[in-house]
C-alpha positions in Angstrom: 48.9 107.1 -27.0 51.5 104.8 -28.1 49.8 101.7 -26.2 46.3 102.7 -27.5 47.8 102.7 -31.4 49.4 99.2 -30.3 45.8 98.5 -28.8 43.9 99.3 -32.1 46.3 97.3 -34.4 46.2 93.9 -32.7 42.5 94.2 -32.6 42.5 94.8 -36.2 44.9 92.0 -36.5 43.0 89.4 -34.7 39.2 90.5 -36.2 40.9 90.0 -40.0 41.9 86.7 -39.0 38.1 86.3 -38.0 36.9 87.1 -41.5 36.2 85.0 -43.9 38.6 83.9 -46.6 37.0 83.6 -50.4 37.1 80.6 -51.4 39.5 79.6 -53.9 39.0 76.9 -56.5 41.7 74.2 -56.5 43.7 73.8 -59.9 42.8 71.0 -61.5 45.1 67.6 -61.3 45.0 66.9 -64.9 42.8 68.0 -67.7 39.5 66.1 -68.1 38.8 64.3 -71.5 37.4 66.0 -73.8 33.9 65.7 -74.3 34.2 65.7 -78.4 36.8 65.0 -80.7 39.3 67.8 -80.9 37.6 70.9 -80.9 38.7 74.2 -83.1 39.4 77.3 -80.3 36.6 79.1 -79.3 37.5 82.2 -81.3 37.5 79.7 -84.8 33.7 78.9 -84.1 30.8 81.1 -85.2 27.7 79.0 -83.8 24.8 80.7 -86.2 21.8 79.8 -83.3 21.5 79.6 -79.8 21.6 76.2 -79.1 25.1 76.2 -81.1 26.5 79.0 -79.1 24.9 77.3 -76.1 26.9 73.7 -76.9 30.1 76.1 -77.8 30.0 77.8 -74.1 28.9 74.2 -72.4 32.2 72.4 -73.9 34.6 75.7 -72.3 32.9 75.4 -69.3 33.7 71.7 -69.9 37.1 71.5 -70.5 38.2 74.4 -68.3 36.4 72.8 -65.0 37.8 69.4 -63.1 34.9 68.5 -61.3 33.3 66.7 -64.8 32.3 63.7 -65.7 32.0 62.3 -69.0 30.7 58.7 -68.2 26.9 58.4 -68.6 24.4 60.4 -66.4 23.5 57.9 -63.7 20.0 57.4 -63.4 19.5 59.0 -59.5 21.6 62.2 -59.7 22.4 63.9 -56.0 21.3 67.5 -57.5 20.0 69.0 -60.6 21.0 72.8 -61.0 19.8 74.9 -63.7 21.8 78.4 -64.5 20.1 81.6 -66.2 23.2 82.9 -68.0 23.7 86.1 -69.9 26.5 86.5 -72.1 27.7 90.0 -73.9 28.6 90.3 -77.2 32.3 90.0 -76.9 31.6 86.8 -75.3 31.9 87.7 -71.2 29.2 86.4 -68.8 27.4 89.6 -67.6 24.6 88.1 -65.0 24.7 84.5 -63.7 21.8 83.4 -61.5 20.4 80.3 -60.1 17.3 79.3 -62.2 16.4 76.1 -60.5 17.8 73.8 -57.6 17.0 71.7 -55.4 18.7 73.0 -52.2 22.1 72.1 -52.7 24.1 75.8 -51.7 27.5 74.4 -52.1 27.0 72.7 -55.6 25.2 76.0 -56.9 28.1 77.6 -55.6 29.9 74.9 -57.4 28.0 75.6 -60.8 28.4 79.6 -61.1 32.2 79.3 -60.3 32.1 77.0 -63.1 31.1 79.5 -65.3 33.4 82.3 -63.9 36.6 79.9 -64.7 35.6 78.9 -67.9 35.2 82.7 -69.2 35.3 84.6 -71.3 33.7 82.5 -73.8 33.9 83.2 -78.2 31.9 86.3 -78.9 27.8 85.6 -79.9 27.5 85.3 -83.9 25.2 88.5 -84.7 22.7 86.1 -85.5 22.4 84.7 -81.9 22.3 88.1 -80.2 19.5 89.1 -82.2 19.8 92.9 -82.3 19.8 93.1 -78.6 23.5 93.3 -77.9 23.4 90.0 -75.5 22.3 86.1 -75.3 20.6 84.7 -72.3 20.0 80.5 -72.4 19.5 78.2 -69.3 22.2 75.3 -68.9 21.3 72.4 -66.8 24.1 70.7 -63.9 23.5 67.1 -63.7 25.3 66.7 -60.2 26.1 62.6 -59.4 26.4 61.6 -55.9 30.9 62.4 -55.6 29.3 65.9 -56.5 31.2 65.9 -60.3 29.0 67.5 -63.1 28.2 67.0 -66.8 26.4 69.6 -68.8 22.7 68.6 -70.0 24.0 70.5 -73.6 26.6 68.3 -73.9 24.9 64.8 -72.7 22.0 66.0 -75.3 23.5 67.2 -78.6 25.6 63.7 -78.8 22.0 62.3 -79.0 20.9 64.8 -81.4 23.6 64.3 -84.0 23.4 61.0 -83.5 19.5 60.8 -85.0 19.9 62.5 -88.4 
């Protein structure tokens, strides 16, 4: 009995050593720039639309991620990755799926971990959640070739502010 307990347990041993291990996200060396000027925290801004809100949750995801880049989008990127995300009204991410890719498992991967660190996010404005209690908005991954990201929200609205 006593060898058959013995038995059991080093099998268990050895077929947890055989599973897999989740994978853990390294901490980041040091903080990437920031993408703006000094930004107000979350909780201080009130974004009154969706693209607003949208910007707000692309510069956490920003600043709370060290795989960025902040130089100019190259003109052949190594993947493009578009995320359907869904975020209650206190401001957590409550469904996160892949949109759009173009294959790349590893950087999708890369991109809805992204959005898991950065969380929880400043809560919707009413306005943005429309009577409906959530907000959902796609946010493109421009991926370079070393596999770093920028946000499209955040190469964009530069560009728009910079027009008017």
């Amino acid at each position: 009995m006593r060898t058959a307990l013995l038995a059991c347990a080093l099998a268990a041993a050895l077929l947890s050593a055989c599973a897999p291990r989740p994978r853990v996200a390294e901490p980041p060396l040091k903080p990437p720039p920031s993408p703006q000027a000094a930004l107000p925290p979350p909780a201080a801004l009130a974004p009154a639309g969706v693209e607003a809100y949208k910007t707000l949750v692309a510069n956490e995801i920003w600043l709370r991620n060290a795989a960025v880049y902040s130089d100019p989008v190259p003109e052949m990127l190594k993947s493009i990755v578009v995320l359907e995300i869904t975020i209650d009204r206190v401001g957590n991410p409550i469904d996160i799926s892949v949109y759009r890719s173009n294959g790349f498992k590893h950087l999708e991967n890369r991109a809805l971990e992204s959005i898991v660190r950065a969380a929880p996010f400043a809560a919707p404005a009413p306005g943005v959640l429309a009577g409906i209690g959530s907000v959902t908005f796609l946010e493109t991954f421009l991926f370079r070739a070393d596999e770093r990201f920028q946000l499209r929200s955040l190469v964009i609205a530069p560009l728009a502010a910079a027009r008017r």
